[in-house]
C-alpha positions as CSV (number, residue, x, y, z in Angstrom):
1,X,-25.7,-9.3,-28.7
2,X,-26.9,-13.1,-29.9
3,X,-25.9,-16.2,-29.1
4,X,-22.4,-17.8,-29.7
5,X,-23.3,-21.1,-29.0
6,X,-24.9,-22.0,-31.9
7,X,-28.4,-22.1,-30.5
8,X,-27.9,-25.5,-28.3
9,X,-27.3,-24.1,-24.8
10,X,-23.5,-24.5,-25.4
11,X,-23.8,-28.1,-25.4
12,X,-21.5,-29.1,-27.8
13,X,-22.5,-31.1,-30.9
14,X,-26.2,-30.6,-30.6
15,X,-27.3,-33.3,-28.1
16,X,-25.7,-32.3,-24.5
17,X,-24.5,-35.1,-22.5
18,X,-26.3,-38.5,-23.1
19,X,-24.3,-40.7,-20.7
20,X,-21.4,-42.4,-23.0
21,X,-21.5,-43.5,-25.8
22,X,-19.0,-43.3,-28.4
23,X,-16.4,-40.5,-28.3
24,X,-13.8,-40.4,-25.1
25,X,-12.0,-37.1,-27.1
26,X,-9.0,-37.2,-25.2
27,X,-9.6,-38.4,-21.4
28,X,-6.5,-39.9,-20.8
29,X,-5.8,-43.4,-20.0
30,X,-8.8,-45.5,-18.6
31,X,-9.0,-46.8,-15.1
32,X,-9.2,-50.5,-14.9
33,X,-11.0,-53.1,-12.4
34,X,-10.2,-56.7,-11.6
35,X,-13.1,-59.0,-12.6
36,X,-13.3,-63.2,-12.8
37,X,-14.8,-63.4,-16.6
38,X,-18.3,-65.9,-15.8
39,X,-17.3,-68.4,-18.2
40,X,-13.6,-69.2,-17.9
41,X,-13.0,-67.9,-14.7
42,X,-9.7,-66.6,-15.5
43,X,-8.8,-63.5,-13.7
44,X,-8.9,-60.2,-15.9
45,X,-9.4,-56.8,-16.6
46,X,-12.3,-54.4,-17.5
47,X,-12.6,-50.8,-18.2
48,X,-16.1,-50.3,-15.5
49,X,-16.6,-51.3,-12.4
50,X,-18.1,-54.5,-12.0
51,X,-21.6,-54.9,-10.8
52,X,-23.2,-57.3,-8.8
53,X,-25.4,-60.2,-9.8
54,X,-24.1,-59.3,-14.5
55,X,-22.0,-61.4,-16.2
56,X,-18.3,-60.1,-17.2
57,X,-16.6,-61.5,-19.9
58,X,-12.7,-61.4,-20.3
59,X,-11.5,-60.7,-23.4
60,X,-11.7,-64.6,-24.9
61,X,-15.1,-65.1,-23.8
62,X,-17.1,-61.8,-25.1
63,X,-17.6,-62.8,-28.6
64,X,-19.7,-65.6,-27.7
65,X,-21.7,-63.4,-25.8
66,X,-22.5,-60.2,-28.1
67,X,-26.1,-59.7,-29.3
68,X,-25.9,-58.3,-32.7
C-alpha cells in the first residue's frame, strides 16, 4: 500500500518537532517557577525554569524589555 501520512514521516503539519514555538494544542495547565524579576525585585511567577546568569522579568517589567 502507500503512505498515510501524507508524505512527511508522520510528523504532523509538515515540519516535525522544532522545539516550541507557538501552539501548546491542549497540554493542560503549565507548570510554574518562582523567579525575583531583575528590575523590581518583586517576587513572581514564570512559566520556565529560570536560568542562571539571564534576566527574568515579572509581568510589570517585560514590556520595557521586549526587542521588537
Amino acid at each position: 500500500m502507500g503512505r498515510f501520512d501524507g508524505g512527511n514521516g508522520g510528523r504532523g503539519f509538515g515540519g516535525g518537532n522544532r522545539g516550541g514555538g507557538g501552539f501548546r494544542f491542549n497540554m493542560g495547565p503549565r507548570e510554574m517557577h518562582k523567579a525575583v524579576c531583575s528590575d523590581c525585585k518583586k517576587e513572581c511567577e514564570v512559566p520556565f525554569k529560570p536560568t542562571e546568569g539571564k534576566p527574568v522579568y515579572c509581568k510589570d517589567c517585560y514590556p520595557k524589555h521586549k526587542k521588537f
